[in-house]
N, C-alpha and C positions, 0 to 999 in steps of 0.2 A: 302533810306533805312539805311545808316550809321548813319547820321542823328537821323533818329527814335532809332535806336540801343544806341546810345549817348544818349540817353533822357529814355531811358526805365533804363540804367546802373544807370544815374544820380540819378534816382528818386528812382531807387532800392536803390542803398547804401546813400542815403538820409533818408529813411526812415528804414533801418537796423541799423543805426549807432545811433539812435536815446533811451536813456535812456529809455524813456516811450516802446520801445520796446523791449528792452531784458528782462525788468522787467516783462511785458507782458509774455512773450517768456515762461519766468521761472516758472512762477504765472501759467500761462495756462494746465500746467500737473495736477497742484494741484486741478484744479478748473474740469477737466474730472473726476480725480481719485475720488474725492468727487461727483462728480452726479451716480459714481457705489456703495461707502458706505455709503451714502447719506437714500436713499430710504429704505434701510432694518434697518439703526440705527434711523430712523424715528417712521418707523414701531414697531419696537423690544422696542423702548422707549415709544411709546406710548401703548402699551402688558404694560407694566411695571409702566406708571402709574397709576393702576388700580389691580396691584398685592399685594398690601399693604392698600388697600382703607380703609377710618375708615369712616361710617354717622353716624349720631345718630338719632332714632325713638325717635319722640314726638308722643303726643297723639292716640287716638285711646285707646282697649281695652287691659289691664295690660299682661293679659293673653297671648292675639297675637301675642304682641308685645317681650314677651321674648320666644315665640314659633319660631318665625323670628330669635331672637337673635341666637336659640338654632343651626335652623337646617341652619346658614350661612356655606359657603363656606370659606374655610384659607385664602382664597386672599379677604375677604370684610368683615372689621371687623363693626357689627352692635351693640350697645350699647343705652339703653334707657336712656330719659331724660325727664325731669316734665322742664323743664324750654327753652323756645322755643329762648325767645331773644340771653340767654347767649350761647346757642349752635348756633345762628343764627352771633354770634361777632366773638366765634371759627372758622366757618367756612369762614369769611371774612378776619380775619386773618391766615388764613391757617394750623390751627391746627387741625381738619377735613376736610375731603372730602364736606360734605353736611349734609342737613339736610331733612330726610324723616319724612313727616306728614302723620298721619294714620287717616284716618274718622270715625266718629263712628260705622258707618256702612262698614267699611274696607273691610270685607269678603263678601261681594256681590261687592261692589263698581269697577267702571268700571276703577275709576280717584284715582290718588297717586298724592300728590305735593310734589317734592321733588325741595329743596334750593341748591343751590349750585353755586359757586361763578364763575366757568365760565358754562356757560350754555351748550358753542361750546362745551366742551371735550364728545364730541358720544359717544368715547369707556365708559367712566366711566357712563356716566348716560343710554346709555344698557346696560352696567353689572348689576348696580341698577336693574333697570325694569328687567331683565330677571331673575335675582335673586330671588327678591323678589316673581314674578309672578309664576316661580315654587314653590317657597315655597309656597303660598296662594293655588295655585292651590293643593300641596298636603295636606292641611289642608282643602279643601274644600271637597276633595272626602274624608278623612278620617270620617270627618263630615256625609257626607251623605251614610257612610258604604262602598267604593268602594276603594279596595287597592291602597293605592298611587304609590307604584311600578308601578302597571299594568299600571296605567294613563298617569306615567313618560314615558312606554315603546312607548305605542299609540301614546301619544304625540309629543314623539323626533321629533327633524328637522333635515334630514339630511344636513350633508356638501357637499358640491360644489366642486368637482373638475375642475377648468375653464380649458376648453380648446376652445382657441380662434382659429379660422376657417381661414384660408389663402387660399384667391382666386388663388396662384398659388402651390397651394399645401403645404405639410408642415405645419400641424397643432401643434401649438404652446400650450404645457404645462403648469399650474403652475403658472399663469398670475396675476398680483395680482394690484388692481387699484390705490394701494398709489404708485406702484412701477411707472405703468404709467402715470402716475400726477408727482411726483418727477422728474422724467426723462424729462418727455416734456418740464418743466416748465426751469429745469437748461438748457436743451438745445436751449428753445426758446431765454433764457435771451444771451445764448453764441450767438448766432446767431444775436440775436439784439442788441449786444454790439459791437460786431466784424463790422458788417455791416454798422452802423451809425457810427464808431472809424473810417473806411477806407474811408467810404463815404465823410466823415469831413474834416479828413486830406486832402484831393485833394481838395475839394472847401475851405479849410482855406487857402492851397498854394496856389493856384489862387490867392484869394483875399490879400495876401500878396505880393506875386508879381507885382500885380495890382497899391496895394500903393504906394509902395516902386519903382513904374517906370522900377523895373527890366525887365518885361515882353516885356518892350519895344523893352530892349536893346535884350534879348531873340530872340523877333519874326524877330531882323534883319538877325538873321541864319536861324532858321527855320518857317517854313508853323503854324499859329494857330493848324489847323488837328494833326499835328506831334506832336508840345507841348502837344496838351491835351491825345492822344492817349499815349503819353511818361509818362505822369504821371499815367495813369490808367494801364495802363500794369506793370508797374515800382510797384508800390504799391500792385498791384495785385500779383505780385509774391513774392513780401515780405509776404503777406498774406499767400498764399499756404506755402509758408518758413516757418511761424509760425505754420500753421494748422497743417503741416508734422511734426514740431518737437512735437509738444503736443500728437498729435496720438500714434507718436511712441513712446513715455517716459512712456505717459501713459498703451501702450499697452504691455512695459517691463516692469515695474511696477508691473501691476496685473499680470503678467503671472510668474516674480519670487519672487516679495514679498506677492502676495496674499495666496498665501495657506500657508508659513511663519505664518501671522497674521489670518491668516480664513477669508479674504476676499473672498466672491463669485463673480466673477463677474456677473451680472445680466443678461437675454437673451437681457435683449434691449438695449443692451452695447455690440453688435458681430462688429465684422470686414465690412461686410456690412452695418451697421446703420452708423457708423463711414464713409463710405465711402459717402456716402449718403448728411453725415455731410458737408466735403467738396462743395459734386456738391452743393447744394441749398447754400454754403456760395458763391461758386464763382458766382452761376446766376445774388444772389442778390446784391453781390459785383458792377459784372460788369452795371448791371441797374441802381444801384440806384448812383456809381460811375458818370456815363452821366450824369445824373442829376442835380450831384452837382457838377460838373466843370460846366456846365451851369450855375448854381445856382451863384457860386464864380466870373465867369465874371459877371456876373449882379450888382455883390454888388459893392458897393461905400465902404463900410467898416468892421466892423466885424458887426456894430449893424443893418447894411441893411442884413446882410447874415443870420443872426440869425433873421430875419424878413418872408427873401424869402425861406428858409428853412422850414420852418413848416410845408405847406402842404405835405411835404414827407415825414416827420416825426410821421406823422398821419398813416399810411399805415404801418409803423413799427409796432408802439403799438398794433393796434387791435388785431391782434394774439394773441399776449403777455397779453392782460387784458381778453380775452376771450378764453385762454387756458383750462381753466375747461371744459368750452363747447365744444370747440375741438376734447377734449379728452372722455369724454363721447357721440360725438353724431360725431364721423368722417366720414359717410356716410348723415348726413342732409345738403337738397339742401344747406344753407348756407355755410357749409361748405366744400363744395364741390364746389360752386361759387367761397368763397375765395380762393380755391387749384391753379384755375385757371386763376386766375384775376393777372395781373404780379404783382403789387405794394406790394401783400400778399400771391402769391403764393407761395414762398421761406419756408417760416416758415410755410405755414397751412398745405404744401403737408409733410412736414419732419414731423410732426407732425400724419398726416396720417399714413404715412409709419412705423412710433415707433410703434401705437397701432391697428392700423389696418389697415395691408397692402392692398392697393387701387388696385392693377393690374398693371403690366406691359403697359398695354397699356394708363393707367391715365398717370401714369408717365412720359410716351413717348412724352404726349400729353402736358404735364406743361412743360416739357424743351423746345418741340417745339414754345410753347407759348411764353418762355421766353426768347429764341434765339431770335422769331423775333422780341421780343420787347426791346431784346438790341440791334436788329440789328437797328431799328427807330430811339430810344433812340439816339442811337449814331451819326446819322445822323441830325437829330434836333438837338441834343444839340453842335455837330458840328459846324453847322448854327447859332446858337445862339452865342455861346463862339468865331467864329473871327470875328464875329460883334461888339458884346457887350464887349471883352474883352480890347479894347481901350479907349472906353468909358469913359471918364470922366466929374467928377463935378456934374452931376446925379444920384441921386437915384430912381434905376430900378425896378418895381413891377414886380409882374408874370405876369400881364397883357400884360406888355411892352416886356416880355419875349417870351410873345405867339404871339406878334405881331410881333416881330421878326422872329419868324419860320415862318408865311406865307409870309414874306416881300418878295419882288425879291432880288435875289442876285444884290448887285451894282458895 
C-alpha cells in the first residue's frame, strides 16, 4: 500500500508540475465561461445579421416590385434593379445581402428565387420569404377586395413558449435549441479533449518508460498492478484538480462578474450539469485510462502506439461528429444504445442529461454499466500491461493484445 501511495504522489506531481498543465488549468475557466456567453452572443449575432439586410428585386412586374419595396419592414432594406448580373457581382462581394427574382407571374406564383451568397444563413433567407410572403399575401387579398389587416390577423402564427418536460419533475422554461446545440457541442469537445489528453498522457508514459528501460528499473520495487494503478489514480486526481479548479473560477466568475457585464448565466450551465460534468469525465477517464496503459505496454514506440490507439479513438468521436443528432433526437433507440454502450456512454449520457433529462434510473444504469466496465477494463488490461510491458523488439497489434488477455497466466 505505501508503495501504491508513492506512485499515485509520483505521478500526481508529475503531472501538476507539468507547463502544458497549468496552462491548461488557466485556459480552462475561459473555455466554461465562453460555453455560458457563447450560445446567446451566437444567437443575438445571428438576430443581428439580418437587422440591416439590403436585396435587391430584379424582374417580375414594375408595379409589385416597388409595392414590396414600399410595404418593407426597417430591418430589410428592398430596392429594385433592371440589371440581374451587376446585382448578382454585389452580392458576391458583399455589398448586398441577396438577390430576389420575381416571375412574371409573381402574384399567383408559388416559387421565388432568391441568390444569395451563403445559402446556410436560415435566419436571413426566412426573414426574405416571410417578408415578402406577407407582403404578396397582403397585396393579393387587397386585389381580390378582402382587407389585408383582417388576413394579417387570421393568419398570424403564434409563438411558442418551450417548455421542456422533466421525467423527474421540474419542468424547464425558456429552452431555446441554439442554446442546446452550443452547450452540448463545447461540452462534448471539453469532454473529448480532456479524456484523450489524460488517456494519452498514461499510454505516452508507458511507452516512454518502456524505451528508455526505466520501467525496468521501476518494476524492481514495485508489482506491474501497482505501477499502472499508480499512474491512473495519480493522473486521475490531477484531473479532478483541474476540473475543480475550472468549476469553481468559473462559477465565481459568473456569479460576481456576470451581472457586472449582463451576463446570464444559461439554465444548462447549473451546479448540477456541472457536477454531472465531472462524473462522466471521471467514468470516462478511468475506462478509457486501462486501455491505454495497455495500449502503451504494447507499443514498441511512439509510432506503434499511435497505431494501436485508434480503435479507441473512434468511440471518442462519434458523439462528437453526431452531436446534432444527439441533441435533437436524445430519446431515439440509437441514442440511447450509445448512452449505454461504455466506449460512448460518457459523452452520449451528459449529452442526454443537458437536453433532456433521461430518469434517474437511466443514469443509475450507465454508471452501473460503467463501473463494471472499468472494473474488467482494469483487470484485462492488468493482464495485458505485466505481460506485455517487458516486451521487447516487437511490434504488438491488438490482436496480440487480445491474445494476451485469454492467455494463462505464466
Amino acid at each position: 500500500m505505501n508503495k501504491l501511495k508513492v506512485m499515485i504522489k509520483y505521478n500526481f506531481r508529475r503531472t501538476t508540475v507539468k507547463t502544458s498543465f497549468k496552462v491548461l488549468t488557466v485556459i480552462g475557466p475561459v473555455l466554461i465561461i465562453a460555453m455560458a456567453v457563447l450560445p446567446g452572443l451566437l444567437t443575438q449575432r445571428s438576430l443581428e445579421s439580418v437587422s440591416d439586410a439590403k436585396v435587391a428585386v430584379f424582374g417580375g412586374d414594375e408595379g409589385l416590385a416597388l409595392a414590396l419595396i414600399a410595404a418593407s419592414p426597417d430591418f430589410l432594406t428592398l430596392y429594385r434593379t433592371d440589371d440581374f448580373e451587376t446585382a448578382r457581382r454585389n452580392s458576391l462581394a458583399g455589398g448586398i445581402d441577396g438577390v430576389l427574382v420575381l416571375p412574371v407571374n409573381a402574384m399567383t406564383s408559388n416559387v421565388l428565387s432568391f441568390y444569395t451568397r451563403s445559402g446556410s444563413n436560415i435566419v436571413l433567407t426566412e426573414t426574405v420569404r416571410n417578408t415578402v410572403g406577407q407582403i404578396l399575401t397582403g397585396l393579393r387579398a387587397a386585389e381580390a377586395g378582402i382587407d389585408p389587416a383582417k388576413i394579417a390577423a387570421l393568419t398570424a402564427l403564434p409563438a411558442l413558449d418551450i417548455v421542456q418536460l422533466n421525467r423527474d419533475g421540474g419542468d424547464r422554461e425558456g429552452q431555446n435549441f441554439n442554446e442546446f446545440i452550443y452547450t452540448a457541442i463545447a461540452f462534448i469537445m471539453l469532454l473529448y479533449m480532456t479524456t484523450l489528453l489524460y488517456s494519452q498522457m498514461i499510454g505516452r508514459s508507458v511507452v516512454t518508460e518502456k524505451t528508455s528501460k526505466t520501467v525496468e528499473v521501476m518494476l524492481s520495487s514495485v508489482r506491474p498492478e501497482t505501477l499502472m494503478t499508480g499512474k491512473i489514480v495519480g493522473m486521475g486526481l490531477a484531473g479532478i484538480l483541474q476540473y475543480a479548479v475550472w468549476i469553481l473560477v468559473s462559477l465565481v466568475f459568473m456569479k460576481i462578474a456576470g451581472p457586472v457585464f449582463s451576463l446570464e448565466m444559461p439554465a444548462l450551465l447549473s451546479s448540477d450539469k456541472l457536477g454531472f460534468l465531472i462524473l462522466f469525465f471521471l467514468l470516462a477517464f478511468f475506462l478509457y485510462s486501462g486501455l491505454y496503459a495497455a495500449v502503451g505496454a504494447m507499443s514498441e514506440d511512439e509510432q506503434s502506439y499511435g497505431q494501436v490507439q485508434m480503435p479507441f479513438i473512434i468511440p471518442l468521436v462519434v458523439p462528437m461528429v453526431m452531436v446534432s443528432y444527439l441533441v435533437m433526437n436524445p430519446d431515439a433507440p440509437v441514442t440511447v444504445f450509445m448512452s449505454f454502450f461504455p466506449l460512448t456512454a460518457p459523452m452520449t449520457m451528459f449529452v442526454r442529461v443537458i437536453v433532456s433529462y433521461p430518469g434517474t434510473l437511466q443514469i443509475l444504469i450507465c454508471v452501473a454499466v460503467m463501473l463494471v466496465s472499468i472494473v474488467l477494463t482494469a483487470i484485462g488490461s492488468g493482464k495485458i500491461f505485466r505481460t506485455a510491458i517487458l516486451m521487447t523488439g516487437k511490434s504488438m497489434k491488438l490482436k496480440d493484445g487480445i491474445k494476451l488477455l485469454f492467455a494463462g497466466d505464466r
